[in-house]
N, C-alpha and C positions, 0 to 999 in steps of 0.2 A: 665205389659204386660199380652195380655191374654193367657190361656192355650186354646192351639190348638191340635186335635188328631196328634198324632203323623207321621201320612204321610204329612197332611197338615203342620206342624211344621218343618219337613226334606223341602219344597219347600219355603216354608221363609226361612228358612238360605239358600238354593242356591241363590234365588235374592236376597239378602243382600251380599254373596261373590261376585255374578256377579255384583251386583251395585262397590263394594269395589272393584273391580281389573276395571271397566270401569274409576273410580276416579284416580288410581295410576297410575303412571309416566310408559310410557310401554317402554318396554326392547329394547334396540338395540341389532339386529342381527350381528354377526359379518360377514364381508362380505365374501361371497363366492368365491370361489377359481375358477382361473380360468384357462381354461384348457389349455396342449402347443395344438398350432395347429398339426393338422395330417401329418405326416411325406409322401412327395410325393415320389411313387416310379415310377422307370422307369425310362428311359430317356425323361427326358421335352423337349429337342431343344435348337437350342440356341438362341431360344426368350422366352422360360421357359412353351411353348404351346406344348400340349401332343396328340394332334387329329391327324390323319394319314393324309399324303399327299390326297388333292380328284385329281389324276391324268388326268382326266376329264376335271374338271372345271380349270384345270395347263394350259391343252394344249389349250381351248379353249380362256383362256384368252391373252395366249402367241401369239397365232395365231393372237387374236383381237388386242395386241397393231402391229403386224408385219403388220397386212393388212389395220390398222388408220392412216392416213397420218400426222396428228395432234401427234399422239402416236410414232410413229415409228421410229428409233432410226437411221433410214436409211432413211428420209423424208425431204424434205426441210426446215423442220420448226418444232415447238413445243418443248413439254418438251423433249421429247425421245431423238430430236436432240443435245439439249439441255445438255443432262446427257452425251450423248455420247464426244459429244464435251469436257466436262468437264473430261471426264476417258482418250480424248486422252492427255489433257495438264498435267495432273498429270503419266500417262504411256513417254512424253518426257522430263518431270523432274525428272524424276527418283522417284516419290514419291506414285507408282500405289503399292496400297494390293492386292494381289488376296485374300486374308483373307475378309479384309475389300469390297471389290466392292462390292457384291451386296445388301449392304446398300446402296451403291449410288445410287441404281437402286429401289429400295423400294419403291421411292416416286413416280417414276414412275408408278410403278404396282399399287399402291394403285389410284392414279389416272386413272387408266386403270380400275380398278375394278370399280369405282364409275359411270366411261362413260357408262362401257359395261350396268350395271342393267339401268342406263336408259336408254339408248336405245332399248336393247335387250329385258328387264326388263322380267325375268323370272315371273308366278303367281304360287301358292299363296307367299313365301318368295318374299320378293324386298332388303331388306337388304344386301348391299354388302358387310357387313362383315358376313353374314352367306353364303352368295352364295360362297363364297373365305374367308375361313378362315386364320387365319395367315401363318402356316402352308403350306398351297398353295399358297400364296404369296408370302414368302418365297422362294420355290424351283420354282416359276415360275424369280424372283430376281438372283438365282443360275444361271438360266438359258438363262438370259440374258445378264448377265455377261459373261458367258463362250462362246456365240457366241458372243460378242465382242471383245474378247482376241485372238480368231478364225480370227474373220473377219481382225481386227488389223493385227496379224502375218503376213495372208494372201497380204497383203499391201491395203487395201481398203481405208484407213484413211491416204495414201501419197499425198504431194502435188504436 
């Protein structure tokens, strides 16, 4: 081997290490840890959704299923009548939640939601789940519930 000055002779042995470790078997990492997720605070609801009611877009949606004839829970026809019909036969078997109702009525709303952005169809959002968040489906849900336990009392659902 030949004698090399002494700088030159230090960067041969590093490319001869760097060759020697690109040959050898390379290390496994041991895997990293991972982390708990973030503990949420507040009260989430009880759909686990944290965003404030938009009282706004509540009323205006509630108004639009009340004044949709298709929608309207008080309409000849449609889902609305539909749902309502279904909360009087479980309110004369005895088998009505006020807890549970206005999941009955959910799918309503949500159906109301989808009508209203087409039709209405606000710009630049069109997404009816950002125009009505859960949230306000929800308490729009609450609230169609409770004037139908209203309207019920009241006898509008006798034969």
């Amino acid at each position: 081997m030949p004698k090399f000055s002494q700088s030159i002779q230090k960067l041969v042995d590093q490319a001869e290490a760097a060759e020697r470790r690109s040959r050898a078997k390379p290390k496994r990492k041991a895997p990293a840890k991972r982390k708990a997720p973030a503990k949420r605070r507040g009260n989430p609801g009880p759909r686990g959704h944290r965003e404030p009611v938009d009282v706004d877009a509540a009323r205006d949606l509630e108004l639009f299923i009340d004044t949709t004839d298709g929608l309207s829970p008080w309409g000849t026809h449609g889902p609305g009548r539909a749902t309502a019909e279904q909360m009087v036969r479980k309110l004369r078997a005895g088998r009505y939640d006020k807890q549970k109702a206005p999941k009955g009525w959910a799918f309503l709303v949500e159906q109301a939601a989808k009508r209203y952005v087409r039709e209405v169809g606000r710009e630049p959002v069109s997404k009816w789940s950002v125009i009505f968040p859960p949230a306000t489906r929800d308490a729009v849900a609450v609230a169609l519930a409770r004037d139908f336990e209203a309207r019920y009392a009241a006898g509008d659902w006798e034969r």
